[in-house]
C-alpha positions as CSV (number, residue, x, y, z in Angstrom):
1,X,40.4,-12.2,-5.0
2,X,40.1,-15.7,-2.8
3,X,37.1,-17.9,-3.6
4,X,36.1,-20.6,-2.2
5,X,33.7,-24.0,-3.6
6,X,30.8,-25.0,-1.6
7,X,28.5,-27.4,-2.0
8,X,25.3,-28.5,-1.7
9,X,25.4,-32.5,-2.6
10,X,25.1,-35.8,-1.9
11,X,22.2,-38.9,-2.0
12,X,18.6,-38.2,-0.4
13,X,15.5,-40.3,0.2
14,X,12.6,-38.9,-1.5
15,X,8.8,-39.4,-0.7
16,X,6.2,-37.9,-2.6
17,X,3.3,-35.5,-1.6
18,X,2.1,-34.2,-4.5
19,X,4.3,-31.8,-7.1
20,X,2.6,-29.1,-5.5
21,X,4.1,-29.7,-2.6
22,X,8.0,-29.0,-2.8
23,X,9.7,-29.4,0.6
24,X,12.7,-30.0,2.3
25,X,14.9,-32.7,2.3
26,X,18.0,-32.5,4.6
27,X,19.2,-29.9,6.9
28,X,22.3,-30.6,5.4
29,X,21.0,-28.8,1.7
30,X,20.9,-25.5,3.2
31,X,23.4,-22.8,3.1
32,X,23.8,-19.2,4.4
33,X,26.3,-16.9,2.4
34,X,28.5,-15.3,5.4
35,X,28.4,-11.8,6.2
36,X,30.6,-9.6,4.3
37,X,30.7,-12.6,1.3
38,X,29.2,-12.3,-1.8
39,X,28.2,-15.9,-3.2
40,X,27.5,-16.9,-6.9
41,X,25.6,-20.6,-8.0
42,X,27.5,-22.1,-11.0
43,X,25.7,-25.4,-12.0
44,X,23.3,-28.0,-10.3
45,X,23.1,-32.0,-11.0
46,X,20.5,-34.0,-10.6
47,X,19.5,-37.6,-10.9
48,X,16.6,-39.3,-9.8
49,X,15.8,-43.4,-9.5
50,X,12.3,-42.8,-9.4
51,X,10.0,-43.7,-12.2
52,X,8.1,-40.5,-11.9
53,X,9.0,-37.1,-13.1
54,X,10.2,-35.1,-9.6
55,X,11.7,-31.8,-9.4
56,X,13.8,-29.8,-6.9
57,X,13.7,-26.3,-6.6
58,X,16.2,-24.0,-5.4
59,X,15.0,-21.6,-2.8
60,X,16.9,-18.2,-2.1
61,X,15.5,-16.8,1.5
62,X,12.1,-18.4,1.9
63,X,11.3,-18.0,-1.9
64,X,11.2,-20.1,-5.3
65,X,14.3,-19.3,-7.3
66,X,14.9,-21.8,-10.0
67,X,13.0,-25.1,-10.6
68,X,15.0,-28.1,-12.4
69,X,12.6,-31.4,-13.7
70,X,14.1,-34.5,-13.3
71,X,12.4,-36.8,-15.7
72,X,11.9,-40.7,-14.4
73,X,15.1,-42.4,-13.6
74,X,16.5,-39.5,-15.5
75,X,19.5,-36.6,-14.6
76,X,19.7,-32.7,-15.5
77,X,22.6,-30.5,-15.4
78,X,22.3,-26.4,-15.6
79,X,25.1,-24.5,-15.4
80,X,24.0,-21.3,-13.7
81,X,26.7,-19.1,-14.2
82,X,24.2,-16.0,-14.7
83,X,22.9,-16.1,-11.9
84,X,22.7,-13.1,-9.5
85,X,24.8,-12.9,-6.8
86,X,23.7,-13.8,-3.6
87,X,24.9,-11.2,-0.4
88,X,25.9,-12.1,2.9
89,X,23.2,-13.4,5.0
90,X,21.3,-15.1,1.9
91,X,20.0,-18.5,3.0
92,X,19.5,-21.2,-0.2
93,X,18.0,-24.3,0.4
94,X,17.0,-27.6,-2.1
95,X,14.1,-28.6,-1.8
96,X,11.9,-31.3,-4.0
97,X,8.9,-32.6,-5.0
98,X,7.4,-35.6,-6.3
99,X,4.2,-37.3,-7.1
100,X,1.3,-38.6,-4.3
101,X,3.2,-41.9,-2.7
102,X,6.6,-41.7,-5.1
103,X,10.0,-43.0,-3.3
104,X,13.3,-42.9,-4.2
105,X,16.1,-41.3,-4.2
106,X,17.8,-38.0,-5.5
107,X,21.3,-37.7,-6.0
108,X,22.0,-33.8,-5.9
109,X,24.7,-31.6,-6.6
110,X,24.6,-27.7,-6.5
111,X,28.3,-25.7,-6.6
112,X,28.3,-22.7,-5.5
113,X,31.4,-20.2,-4.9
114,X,31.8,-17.6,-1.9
115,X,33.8,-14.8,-2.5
């Protein structure tokens, strides 16, 4: 069976409204599993040059899925290789949160593979 990586990665300006308030950060952290694909995440990355504790979560069709903290001008790493498997049409999207006025930057790495 063909897989194929994708990813969800690169470096993103954070601003903080509150760790309440997870949002989006780039259109460009958002992927939707084709039709007639099956897609699997197997690990996410994170760093953060902020001196606050921040998180991103990882959002599966509108909904919280998994939440990794980022401690201040720290890095996480979670492979994910149990995770369910997401079917055609499933939209995930990373979003983050930070502290009331906190800016920075997160450097962000999910891998996924589409089968």
């Amino acid at each position: 069976m063909k897989s194929t990586p994708r990813f969800l990665h690169g470096v993103y300006p954070i601003t903080g409204e509150g760790l309440g308030k997870p949002g989006p950060l780039d259109p460009a952290l958002r992927y939707q599993v084709p039709e007639g694909k099956s897609a699997q995440a197997l690990y996410f990355r994170g760093g953060n040059s902020t001196d606050e504790l921040v998180y991103v979560l990882l959002v599966r069709d509108g909904q919280p899925m998994r939440w990794f903290p980022i401690g201040a001008k720290g890095d996480c790493h979670v492979p994910l290789r149990v995770v369910e498997d997401l079917d055609g049409g499933t939209v995930v999207e990373l979003h983050a949160a930070a502290p009331v006025g906190v800016t920075g930057e997160l450097v962000l790495d999910l891998g996924l593979v589409e089968v």
